[in-house]
C-alpha positions as CSV (number, residue, x, y, z in Angstrom):
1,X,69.0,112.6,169.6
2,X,69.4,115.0,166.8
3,X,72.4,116.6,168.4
4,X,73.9,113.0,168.2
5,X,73.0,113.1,164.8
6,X,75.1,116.3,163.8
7,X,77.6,115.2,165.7
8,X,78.0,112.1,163.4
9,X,77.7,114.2,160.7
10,X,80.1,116.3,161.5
11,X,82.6,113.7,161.9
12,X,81.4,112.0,158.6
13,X,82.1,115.4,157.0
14,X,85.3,116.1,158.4
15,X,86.7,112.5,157.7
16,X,85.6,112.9,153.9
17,X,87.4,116.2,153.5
18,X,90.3,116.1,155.9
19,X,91.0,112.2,155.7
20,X,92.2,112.5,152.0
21,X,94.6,115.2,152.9
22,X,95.8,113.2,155.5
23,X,96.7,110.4,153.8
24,X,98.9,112.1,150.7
25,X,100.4,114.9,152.5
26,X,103.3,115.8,152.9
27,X,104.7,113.8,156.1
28,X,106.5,117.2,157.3
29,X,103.1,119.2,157.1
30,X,101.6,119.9,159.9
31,X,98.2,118.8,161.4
32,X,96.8,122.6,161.1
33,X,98.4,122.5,157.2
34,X,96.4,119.2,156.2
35,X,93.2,120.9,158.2
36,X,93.6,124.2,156.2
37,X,93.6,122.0,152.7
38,X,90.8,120.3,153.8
39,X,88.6,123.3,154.8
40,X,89.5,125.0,151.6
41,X,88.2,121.3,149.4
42,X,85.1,122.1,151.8
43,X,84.8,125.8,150.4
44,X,84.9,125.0,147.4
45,X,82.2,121.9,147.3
46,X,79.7,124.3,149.3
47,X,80.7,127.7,146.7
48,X,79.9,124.9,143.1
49,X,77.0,123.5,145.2
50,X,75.5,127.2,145.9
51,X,76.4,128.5,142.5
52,X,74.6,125.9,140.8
53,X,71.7,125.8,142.7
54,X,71.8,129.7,141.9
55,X,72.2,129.3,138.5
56,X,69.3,126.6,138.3
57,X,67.3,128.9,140.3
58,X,67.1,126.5,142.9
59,X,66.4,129.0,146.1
60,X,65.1,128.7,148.8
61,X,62.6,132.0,148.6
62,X,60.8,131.8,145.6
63,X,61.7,134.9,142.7
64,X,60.1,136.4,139.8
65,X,63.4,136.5,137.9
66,X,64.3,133.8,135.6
67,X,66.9,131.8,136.2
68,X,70.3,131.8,134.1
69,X,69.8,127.6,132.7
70,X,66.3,128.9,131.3
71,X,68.6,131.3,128.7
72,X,72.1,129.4,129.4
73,X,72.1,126.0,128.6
74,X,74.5,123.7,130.8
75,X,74.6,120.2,128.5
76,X,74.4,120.1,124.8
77,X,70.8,120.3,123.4
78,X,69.6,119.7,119.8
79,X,67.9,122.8,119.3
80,X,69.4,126.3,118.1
81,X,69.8,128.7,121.4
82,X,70.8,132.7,120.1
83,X,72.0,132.7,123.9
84,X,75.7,131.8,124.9
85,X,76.0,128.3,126.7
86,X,76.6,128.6,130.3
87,X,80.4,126.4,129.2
88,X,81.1,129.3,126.5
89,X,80.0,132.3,129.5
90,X,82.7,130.0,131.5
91,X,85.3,130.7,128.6
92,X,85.0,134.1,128.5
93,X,84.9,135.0,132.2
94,X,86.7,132.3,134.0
95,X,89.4,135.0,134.8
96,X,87.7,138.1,135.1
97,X,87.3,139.2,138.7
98,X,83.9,139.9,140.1
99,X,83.4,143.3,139.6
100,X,83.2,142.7,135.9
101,X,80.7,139.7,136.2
102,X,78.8,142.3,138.1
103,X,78.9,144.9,135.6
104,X,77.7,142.3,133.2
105,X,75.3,140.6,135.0
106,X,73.7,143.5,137.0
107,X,74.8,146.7,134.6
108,X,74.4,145.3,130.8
109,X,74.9,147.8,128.4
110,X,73.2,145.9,125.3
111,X,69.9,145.8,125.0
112,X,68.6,142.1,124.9
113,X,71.2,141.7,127.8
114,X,69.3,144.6,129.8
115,X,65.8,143.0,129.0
116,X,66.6,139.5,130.0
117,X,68.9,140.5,133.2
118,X,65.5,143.1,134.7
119,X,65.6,143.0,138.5
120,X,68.6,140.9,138.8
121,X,69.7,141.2,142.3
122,X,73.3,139.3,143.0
123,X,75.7,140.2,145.8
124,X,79.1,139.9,145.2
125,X,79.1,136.9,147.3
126,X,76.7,134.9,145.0
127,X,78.7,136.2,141.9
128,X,81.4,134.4,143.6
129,X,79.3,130.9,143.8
130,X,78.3,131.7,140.2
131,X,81.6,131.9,139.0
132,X,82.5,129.1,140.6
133,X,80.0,126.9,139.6
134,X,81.1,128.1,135.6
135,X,84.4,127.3,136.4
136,X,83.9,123.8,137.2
137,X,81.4,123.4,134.2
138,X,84.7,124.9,131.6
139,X,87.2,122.2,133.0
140,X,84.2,119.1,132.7
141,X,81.5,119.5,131.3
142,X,81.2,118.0,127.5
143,X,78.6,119.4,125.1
144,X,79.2,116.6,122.5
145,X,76.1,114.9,120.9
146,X,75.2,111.9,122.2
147,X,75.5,108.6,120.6
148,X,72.1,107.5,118.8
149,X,72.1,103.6,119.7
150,X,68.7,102.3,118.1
151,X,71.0,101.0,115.2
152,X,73.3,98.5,117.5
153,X,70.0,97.7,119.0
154,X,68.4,96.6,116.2
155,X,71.2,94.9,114.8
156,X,71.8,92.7,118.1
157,X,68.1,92.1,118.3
158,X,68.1,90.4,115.2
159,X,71.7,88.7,116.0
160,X,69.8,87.1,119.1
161,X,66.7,86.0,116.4
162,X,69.4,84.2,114.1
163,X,70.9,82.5,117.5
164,X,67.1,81.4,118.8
165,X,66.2,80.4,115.3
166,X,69.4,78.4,115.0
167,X,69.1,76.8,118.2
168,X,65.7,75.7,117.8
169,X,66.1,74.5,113.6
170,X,68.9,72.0,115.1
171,X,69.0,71.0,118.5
172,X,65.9,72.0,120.9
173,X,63.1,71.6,118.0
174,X,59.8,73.2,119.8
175,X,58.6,75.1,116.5
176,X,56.3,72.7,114.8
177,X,56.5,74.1,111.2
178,X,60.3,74.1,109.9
179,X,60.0,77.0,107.6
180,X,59.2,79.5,110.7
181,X,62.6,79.8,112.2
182,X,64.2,79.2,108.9
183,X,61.9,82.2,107.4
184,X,63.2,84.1,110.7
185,X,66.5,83.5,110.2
186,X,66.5,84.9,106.3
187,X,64.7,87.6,107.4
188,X,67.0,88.7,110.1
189,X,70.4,87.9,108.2
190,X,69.2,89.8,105.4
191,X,68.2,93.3,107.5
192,X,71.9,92.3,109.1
193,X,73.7,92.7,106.0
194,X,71.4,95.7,104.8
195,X,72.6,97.4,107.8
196,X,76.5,96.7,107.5
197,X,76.1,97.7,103.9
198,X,74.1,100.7,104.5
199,X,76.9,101.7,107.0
200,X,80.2,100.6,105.1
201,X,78.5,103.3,102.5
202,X,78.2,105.9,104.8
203,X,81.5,105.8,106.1
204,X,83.0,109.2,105.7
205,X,80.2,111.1,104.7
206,X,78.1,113.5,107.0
207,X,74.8,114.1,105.8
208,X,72.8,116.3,108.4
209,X,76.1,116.9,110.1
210,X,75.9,120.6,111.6
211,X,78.1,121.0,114.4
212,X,78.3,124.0,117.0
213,X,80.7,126.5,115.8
214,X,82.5,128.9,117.6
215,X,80.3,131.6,116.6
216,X,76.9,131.9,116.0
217,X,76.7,133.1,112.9
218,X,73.5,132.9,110.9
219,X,73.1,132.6,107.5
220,X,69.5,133.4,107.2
221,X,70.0,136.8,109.3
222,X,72.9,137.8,106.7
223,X,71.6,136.1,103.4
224,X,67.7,136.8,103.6
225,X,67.1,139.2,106.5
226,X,70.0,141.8,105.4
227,X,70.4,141.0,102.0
228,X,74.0,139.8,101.6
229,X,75.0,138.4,98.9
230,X,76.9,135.0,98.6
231,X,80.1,136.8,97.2
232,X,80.6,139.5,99.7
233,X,81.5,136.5,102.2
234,X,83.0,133.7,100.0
235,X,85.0,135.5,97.5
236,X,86.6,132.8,95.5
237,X,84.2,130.4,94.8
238,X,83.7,131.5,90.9
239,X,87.9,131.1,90.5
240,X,89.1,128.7,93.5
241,X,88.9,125.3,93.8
242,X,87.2,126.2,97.3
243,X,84.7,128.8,97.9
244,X,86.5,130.3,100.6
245,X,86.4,131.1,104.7
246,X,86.0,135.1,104.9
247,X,88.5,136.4,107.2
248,X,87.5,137.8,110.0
249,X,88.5,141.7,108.9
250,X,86.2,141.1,106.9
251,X,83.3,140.7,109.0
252,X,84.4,144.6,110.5
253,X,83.4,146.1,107.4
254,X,79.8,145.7,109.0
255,X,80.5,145.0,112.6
256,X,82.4,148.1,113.9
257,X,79.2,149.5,113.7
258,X,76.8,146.8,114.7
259,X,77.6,145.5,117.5
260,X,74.9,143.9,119.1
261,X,72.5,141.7,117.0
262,X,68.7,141.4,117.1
263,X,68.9,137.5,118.7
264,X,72.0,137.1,119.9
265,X,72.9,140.2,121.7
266,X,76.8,141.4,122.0
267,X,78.5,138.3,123.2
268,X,78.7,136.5,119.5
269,X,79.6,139.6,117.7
270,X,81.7,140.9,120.8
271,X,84.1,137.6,119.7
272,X,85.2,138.9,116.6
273,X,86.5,141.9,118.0
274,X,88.4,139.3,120.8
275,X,89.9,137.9,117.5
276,X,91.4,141.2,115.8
277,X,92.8,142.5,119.3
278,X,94.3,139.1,119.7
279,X,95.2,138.5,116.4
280,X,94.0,135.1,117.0
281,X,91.8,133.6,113.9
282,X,88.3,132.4,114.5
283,X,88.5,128.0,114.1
284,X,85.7,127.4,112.0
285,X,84.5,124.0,111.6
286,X,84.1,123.0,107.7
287,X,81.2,121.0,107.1
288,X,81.6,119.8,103.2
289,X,84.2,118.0,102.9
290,X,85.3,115.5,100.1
291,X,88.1,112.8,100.6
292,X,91.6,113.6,99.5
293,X,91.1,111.6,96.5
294,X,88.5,113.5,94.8
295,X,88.9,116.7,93.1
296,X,86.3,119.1,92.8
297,X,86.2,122.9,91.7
298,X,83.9,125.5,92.5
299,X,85.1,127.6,89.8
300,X,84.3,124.9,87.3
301,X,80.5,124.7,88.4
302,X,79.4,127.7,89.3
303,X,81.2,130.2,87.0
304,X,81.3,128.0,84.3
305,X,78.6,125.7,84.9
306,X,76.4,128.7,86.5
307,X,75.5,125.9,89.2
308,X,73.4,127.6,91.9
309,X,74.8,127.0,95.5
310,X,71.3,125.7,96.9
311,X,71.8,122.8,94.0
312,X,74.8,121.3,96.4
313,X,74.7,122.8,99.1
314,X,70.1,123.6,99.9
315,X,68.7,126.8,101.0
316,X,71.4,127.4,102.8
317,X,70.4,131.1,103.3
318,X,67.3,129.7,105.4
319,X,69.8,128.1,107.9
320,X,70.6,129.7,111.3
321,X,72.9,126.4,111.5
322,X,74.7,125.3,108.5
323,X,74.0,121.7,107.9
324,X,75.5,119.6,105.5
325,X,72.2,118.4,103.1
326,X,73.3,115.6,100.7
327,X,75.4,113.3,101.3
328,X,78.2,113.9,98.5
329,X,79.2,110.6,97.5
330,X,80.4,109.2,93.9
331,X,76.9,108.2,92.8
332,X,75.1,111.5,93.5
333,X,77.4,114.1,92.2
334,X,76.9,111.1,89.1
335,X,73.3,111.3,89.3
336,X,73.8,114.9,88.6
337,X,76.1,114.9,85.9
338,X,73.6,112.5,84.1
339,X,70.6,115.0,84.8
340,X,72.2,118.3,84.2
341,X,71.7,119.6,80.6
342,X,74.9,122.4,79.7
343,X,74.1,126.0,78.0
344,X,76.3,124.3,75.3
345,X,75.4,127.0,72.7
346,X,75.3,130.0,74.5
347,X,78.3,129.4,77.1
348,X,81.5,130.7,75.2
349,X,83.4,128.0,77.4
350,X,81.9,125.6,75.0
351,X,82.4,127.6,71.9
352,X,85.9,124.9,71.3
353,X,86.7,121.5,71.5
354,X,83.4,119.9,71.4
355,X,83.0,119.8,67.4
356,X,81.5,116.7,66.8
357,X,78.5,117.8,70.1
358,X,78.1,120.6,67.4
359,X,77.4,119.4,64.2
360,X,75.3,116.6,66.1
361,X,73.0,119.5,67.7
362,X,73.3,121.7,64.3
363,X,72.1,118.8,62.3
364,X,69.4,117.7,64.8
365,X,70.6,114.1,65.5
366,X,70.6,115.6,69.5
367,X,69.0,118.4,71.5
368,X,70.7,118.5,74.7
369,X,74.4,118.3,76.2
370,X,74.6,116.8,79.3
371,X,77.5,117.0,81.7
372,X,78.1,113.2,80.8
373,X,78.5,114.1,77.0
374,X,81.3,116.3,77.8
375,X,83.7,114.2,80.5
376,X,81.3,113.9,83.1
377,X,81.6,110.1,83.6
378,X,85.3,110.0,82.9
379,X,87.4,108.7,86.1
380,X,89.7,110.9,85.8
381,X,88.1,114.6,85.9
382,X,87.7,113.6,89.9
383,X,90.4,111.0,90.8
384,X,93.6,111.3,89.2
């Protein structure tokens, strides 16, 4: 009986891999043609299959080494990984040949690389079924984040309240008291229209928006663990409009000599070399970002409004990811401007042009300029 059963397998199997072949090819091919195609689909399905389970440490015999997910990540997770996703290992290697995925793998020169990859033990063979498996993952996987729903569940939850509600106040009438599903439907319209509102606010803004960028770069390893000041990096920001995206030349003034960093190893710094020998720049991903119609300048706050850039921006240099913390809109950056007192008497910037805020602090009638006294309320500072 079960050599019946592989039989029917087998003809299950080659129906499945053969039988598509067959029936788009080419009508001049031959039969041993369309068999070849088919054996090569089957290769292929067996060498992902193998490679994954590999890479998932999914083996038969049981191994002290960890497995490559438990550092690589395959789908997109919320929390900061130092390690190179198993899609962005894909990237770089998909068309290297084996012998350097060995000397990677198996013969790492770094040292985080040669702690984590201790008794790894791949033939070529495997390597082959790894990279397969990567290669696959690079042409489908998606590491965006995932819709959160619980809004549009709420919001037609209380859409099917207001239809029950209606539905019993005029035709089936089983609630005794009246007020109940009138009380039910206030209710529920109300938290609708709080919603919608809520929303139509918060289109285009992106508070908490910190997306994956192409390298991992870490501001609390530059700004707090080595020191770096703000202004090494983002040079204009007391005379630009924008603060400025470093280059990447930049970055070599300290990384042709480190080139491997405490977390992250060699791959993240290896990729700003890839960028100079490629002459290829680095697509950053800008976080703050105000419509076109506004105009903002950081030279006007923080050289001459000596704004700090954790006042806009938070603690920025506590961030491995850079996330964006207030949401930017009209009526905070107003809030602000009502709040902020000015050094009106010691900042030379003020020293013309505000005579009548002068004699009013001179002769005591006020004790503080605020950023509304001096245009900070006027339409057309921002929008003109």
């Amino acid at each position: 009986m079960s050599k019946l059963y592989r039989l029917l397998f087998a003809l299950v199997l080659n129906f499945l891999l053969i039988s598509p072949y067959a029936l788009f090819a080419n009508p001049q091919d031959s039969v041993e043609q369309v068999k070849q195609e088919g054996h090569h689909v089957a290769y292929f399905l067996t060498s992902k299959l193998r490679g994954e389970r590999l890479f998932k440490g999914l083996t038969r015999v049981p191994t002290s080494t960890k497995a490559c997910i438990s550092c690589h990540n395959v789908e997109y997770i919320d929390t900061f990984n130092w390690n190179p996703s198993a899609r962005d290992i894909a990237g770089t290697f998909a068309d290297k040949p084996i012998s350097d995925y060995r000397k990677v793998l198996l013969n790492p020169l770094g040292k985080k690389m040669s702690e984590s990859h201790v008794d790894y033990t791949f033939t070529d063979e495997e390597l082959e079924y790894i990279k397969t498996y990567l290669g696959e993952i690079k042409e489908n996987s998606s590491y965006t984040r995932k819709p959160n729903i619980n809004s549009i569940i709420i919001f037609l939850f209380l859409g099917a309240l207001i239809t029950l509600s209606l539905i019993d106040l005029f035709f089936t009438k089983k609630i005794k008291y009246k007020f109940i599903p009138i009380l039910i439907f206030m209710l529920s319209f109300a938290y609708q229209i709080q919603m919608l509102t809520e929303g139509a606010m918060a289109l285009g803004r992106k508070q908490n928006y910190a997306p994956d960028q192409p390298i991992k770069f870490s501001h609390k390893t530059h700004a707090t663990n080595n020191k770096i000041d703000c202004r090494y990096c983002h040079t204009m920001v007391d005379d630009s409009k924008s603060a400025g995206i470093p280059h990447v030349s930049l970055c070599l003034n300290c990384h042709m000599i480190v080139r491997e960093g405490t977390n992250s190893g060699k791959f993240e710094i290896n990729k700003i070399h890839v960028a100079i020998e490629n002459n290829t720049p680095i697509k950053w991903i800008r976080i703050h970002q105000l419509p076109d119609h506004v105009f903002f300048s950081h030279a006007q706050h923080v050289n001459v409004g000596k704004r700090e850039c954790k006042e806009c921006h938070g603690t920025i240099e506590e961030m491995n990811v850079v996330r964006q913390v207030n949401d930017l809109s009209m009526g905070w950056c107003l809030d602000c401007h009502d709040k902020t007192a000015v050094a009106f008497q010691t900042n030379g910037y003020y020293s013309s042009g505000f005579k009548k805020l002068h004699e009013d602090l001179a002769t005591g009638v006020i004790d503080t300029v605020r950023v509304k006294d001096i245009g900070g309320r006027e339409c057309a500072r921002c929008h003109y």
